[in-house]
N, CA, C and O atoms as a GROMACS GRO file, in nm:
protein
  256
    1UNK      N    1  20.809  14.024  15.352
    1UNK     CA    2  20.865  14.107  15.454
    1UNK      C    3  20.758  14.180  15.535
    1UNK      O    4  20.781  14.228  15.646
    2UNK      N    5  20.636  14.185  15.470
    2UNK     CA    6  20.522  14.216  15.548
    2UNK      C    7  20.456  14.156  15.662
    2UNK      O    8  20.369  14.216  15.726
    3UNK      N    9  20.497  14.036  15.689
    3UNK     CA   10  20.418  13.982  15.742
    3UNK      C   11  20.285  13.882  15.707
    3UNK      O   12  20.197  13.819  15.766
    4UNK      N   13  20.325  13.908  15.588
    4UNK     CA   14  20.184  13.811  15.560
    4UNK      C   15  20.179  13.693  15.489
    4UNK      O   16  20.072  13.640  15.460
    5UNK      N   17  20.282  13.649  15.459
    5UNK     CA   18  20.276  13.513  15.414
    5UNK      C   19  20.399  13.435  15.499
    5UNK      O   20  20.483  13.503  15.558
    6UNK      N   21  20.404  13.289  15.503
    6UNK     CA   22  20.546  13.226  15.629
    6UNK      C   23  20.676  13.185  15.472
    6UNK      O   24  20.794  13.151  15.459
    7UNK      N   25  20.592  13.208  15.411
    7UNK     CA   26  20.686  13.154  15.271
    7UNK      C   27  20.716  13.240  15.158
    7UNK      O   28  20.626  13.274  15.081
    8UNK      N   29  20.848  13.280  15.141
    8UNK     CA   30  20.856  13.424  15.042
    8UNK      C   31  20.810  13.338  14.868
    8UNK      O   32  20.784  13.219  14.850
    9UNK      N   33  20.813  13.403  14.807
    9UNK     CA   34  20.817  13.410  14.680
    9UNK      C   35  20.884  13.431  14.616
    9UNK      O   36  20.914  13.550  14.608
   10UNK      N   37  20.947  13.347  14.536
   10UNK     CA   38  21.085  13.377  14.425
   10UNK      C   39  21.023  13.410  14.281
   10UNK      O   40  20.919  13.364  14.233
   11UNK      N   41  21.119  13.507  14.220
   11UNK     CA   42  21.089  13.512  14.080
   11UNK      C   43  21.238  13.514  14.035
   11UNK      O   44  21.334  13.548  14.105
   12UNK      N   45  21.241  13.468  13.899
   12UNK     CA   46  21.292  13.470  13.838
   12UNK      C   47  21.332  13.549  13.718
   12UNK      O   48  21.311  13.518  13.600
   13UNK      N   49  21.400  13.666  13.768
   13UNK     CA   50  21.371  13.772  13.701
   13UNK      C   51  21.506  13.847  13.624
   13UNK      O   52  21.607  13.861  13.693
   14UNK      N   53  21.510  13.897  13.473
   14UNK     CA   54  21.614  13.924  13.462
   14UNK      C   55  21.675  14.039  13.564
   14UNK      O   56  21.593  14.105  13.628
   15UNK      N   57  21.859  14.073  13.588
   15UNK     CA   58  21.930  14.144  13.678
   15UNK      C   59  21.844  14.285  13.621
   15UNK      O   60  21.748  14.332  13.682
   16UNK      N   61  21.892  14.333  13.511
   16UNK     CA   62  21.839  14.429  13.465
   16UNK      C   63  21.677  14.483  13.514
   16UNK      O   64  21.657  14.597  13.553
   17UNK      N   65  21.591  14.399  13.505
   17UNK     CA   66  21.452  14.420  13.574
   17UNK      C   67  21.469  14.471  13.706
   17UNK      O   68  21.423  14.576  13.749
   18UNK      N   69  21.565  14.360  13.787
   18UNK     CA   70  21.583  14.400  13.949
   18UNK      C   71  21.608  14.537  13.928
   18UNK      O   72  21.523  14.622  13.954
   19UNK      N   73  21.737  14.568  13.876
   19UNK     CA   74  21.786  14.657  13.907
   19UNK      C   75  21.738  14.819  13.866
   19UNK      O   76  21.792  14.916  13.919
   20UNK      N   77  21.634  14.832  13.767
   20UNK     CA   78  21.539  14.931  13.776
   20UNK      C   79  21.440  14.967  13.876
   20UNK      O   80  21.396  15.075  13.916
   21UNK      N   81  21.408  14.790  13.915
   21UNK     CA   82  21.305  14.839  14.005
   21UNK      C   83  21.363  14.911  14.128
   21UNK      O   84  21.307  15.011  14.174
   22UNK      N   85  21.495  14.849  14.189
   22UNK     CA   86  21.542  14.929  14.330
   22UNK      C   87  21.558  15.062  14.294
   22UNK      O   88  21.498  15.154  14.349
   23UNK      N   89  21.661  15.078  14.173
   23UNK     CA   90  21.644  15.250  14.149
   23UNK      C   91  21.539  15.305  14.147
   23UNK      O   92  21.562  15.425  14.163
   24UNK      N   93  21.381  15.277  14.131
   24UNK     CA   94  21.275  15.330  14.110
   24UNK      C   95  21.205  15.346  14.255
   24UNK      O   96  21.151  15.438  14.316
   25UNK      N   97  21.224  15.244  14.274
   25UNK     CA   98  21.161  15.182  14.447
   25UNK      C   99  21.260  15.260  14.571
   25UNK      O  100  21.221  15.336  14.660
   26UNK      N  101  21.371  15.223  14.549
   26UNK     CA  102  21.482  15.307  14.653
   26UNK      C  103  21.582  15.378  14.655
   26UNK      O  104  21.621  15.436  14.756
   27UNK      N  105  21.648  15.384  14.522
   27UNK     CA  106  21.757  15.497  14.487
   27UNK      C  107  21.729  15.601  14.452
   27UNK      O  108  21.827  15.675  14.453
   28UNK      N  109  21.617  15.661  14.410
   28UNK     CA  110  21.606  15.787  14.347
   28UNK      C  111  21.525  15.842  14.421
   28UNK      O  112  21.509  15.962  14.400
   29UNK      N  113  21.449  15.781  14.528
   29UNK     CA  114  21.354  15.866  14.650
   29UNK      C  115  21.466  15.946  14.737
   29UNK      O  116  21.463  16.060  14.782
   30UNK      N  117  21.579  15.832  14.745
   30UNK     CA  118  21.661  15.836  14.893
   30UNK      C  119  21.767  15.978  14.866
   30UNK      O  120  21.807  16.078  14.925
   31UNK      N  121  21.776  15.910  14.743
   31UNK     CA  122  21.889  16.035  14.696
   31UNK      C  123  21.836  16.157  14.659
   31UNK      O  124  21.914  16.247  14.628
   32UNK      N  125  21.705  16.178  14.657
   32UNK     CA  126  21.699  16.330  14.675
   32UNK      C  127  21.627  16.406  14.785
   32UNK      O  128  21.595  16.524  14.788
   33UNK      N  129  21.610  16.320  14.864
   33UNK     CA  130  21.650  16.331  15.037
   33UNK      C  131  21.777  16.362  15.113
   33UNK      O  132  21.813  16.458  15.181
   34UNK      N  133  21.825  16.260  15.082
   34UNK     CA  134  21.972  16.222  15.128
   34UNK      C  135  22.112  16.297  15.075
   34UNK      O  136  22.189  16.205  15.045
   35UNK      N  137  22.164  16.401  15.055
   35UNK     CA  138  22.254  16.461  14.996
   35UNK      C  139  22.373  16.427  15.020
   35UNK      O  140  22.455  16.459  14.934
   36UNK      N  141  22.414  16.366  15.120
   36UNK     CA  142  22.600  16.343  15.179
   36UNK      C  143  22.667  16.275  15.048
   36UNK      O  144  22.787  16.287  15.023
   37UNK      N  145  22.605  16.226  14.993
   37UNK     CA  146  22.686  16.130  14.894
   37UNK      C  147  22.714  16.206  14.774
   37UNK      O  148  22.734  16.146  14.668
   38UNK      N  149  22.718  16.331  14.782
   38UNK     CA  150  22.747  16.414  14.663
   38UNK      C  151  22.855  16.470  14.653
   38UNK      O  152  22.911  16.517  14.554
   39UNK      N  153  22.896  16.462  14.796
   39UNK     CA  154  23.045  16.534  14.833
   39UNK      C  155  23.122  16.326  14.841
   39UNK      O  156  23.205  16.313  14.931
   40UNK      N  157  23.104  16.231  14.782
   40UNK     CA  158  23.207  16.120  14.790
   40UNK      C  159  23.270  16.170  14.668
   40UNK      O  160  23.234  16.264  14.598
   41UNK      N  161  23.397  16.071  14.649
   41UNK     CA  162  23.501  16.093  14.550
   41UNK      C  163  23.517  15.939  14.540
   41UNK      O  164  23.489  15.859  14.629
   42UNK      N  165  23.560  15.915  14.436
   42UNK     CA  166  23.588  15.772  14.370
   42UNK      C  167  23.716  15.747  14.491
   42UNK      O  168  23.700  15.652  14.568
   43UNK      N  169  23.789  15.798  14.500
   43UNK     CA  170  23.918  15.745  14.542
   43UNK      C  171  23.890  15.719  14.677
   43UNK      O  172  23.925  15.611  14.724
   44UNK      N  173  23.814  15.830  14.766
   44UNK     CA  174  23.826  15.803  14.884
   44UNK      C  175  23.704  15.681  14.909
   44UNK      O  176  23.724  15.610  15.007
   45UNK      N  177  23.635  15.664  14.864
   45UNK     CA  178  23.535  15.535  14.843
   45UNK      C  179  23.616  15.394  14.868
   45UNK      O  180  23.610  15.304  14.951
   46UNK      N  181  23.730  15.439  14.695
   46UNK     CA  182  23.812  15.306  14.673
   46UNK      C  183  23.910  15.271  14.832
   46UNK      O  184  23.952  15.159  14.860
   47UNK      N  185  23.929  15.384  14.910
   47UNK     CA  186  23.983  15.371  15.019
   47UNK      C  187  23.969  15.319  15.151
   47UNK      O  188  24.029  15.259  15.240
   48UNK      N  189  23.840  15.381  15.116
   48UNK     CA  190  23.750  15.313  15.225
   48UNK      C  191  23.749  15.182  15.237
   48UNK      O  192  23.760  15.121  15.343
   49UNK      N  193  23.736  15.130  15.118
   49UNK     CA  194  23.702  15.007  15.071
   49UNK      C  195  23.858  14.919  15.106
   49UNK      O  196  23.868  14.822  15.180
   50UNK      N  197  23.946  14.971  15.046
   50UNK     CA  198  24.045  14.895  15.101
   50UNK      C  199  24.100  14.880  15.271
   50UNK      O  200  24.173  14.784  15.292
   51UNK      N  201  24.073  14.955  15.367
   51UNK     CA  202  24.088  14.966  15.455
   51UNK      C  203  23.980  14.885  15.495
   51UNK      O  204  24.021  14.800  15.575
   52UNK      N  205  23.859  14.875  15.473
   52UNK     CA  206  23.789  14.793  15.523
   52UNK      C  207  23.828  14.605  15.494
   52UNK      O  208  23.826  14.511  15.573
   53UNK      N  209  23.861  14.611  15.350
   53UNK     CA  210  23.904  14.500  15.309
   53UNK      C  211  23.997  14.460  15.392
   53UNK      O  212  23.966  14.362  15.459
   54UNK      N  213  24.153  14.526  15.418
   54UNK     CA  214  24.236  14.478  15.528
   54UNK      C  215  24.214  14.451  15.679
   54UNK      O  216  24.280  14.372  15.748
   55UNK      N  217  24.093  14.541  15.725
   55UNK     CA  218  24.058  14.529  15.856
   55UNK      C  219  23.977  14.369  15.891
   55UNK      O  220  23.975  14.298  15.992
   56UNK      N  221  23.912  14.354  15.748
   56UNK     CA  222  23.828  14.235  15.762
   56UNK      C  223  23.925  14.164  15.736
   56UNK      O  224  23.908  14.093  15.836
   57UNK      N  225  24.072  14.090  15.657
   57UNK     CA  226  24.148  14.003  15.700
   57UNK      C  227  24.183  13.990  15.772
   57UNK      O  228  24.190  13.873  15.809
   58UNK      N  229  24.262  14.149  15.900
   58UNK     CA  230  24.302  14.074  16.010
   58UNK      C  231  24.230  14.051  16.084
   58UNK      O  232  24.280  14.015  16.191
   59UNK      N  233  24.071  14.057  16.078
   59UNK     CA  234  23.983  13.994  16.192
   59UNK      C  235  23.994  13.846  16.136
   59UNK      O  236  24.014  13.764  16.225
   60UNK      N  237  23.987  13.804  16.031
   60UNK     CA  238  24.014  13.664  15.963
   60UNK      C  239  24.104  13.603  16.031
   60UNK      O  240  24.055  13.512  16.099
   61UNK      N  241  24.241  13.619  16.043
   61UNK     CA  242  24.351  13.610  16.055
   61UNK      C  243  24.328  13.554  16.204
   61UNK      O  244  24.347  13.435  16.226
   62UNK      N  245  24.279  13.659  16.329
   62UNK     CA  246  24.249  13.634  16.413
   62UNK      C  247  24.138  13.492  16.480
   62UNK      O  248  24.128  13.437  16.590
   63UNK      N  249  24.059  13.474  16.327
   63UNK     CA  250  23.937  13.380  16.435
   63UNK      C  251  23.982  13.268  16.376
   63UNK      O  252  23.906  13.172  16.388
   64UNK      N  253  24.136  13.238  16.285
   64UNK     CA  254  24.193  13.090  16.262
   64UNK      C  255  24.287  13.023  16.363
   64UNK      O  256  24.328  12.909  16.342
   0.00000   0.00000   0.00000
């Protein structure tokens, strides 16, 4: 992503590995920067989420 090679590099790495490293690398800098997400609630998340879910079928719906 730097720029410096034309060909990325894959590893093969367990999920668990990934997923420390982003929390280390980008979730835990951001979030104690970033405060808005302290005031979310499970439900209105789950809401979000469904409203988005329906909005993206009827765009579906539309491009058949």
């Amino acid at each position: 992503m730097a720029g410096e090679d034309d060909i990325p590099t894959f590893r093969d790495l367990p999920f668990q590995d990934l997923a420390n490293y982003w929390r280390e690398r980008w979730l835990s800098g951001r979030a104690s920067r970033v405060d808005g997400w302290r005031a979310w609630r499970r439900s209105e998340i789950e809401d979000m989420l469904i409203i988005a879910k329906s909005e993206h079928e009827e765009m579906e719906k539309k491009d058949v």
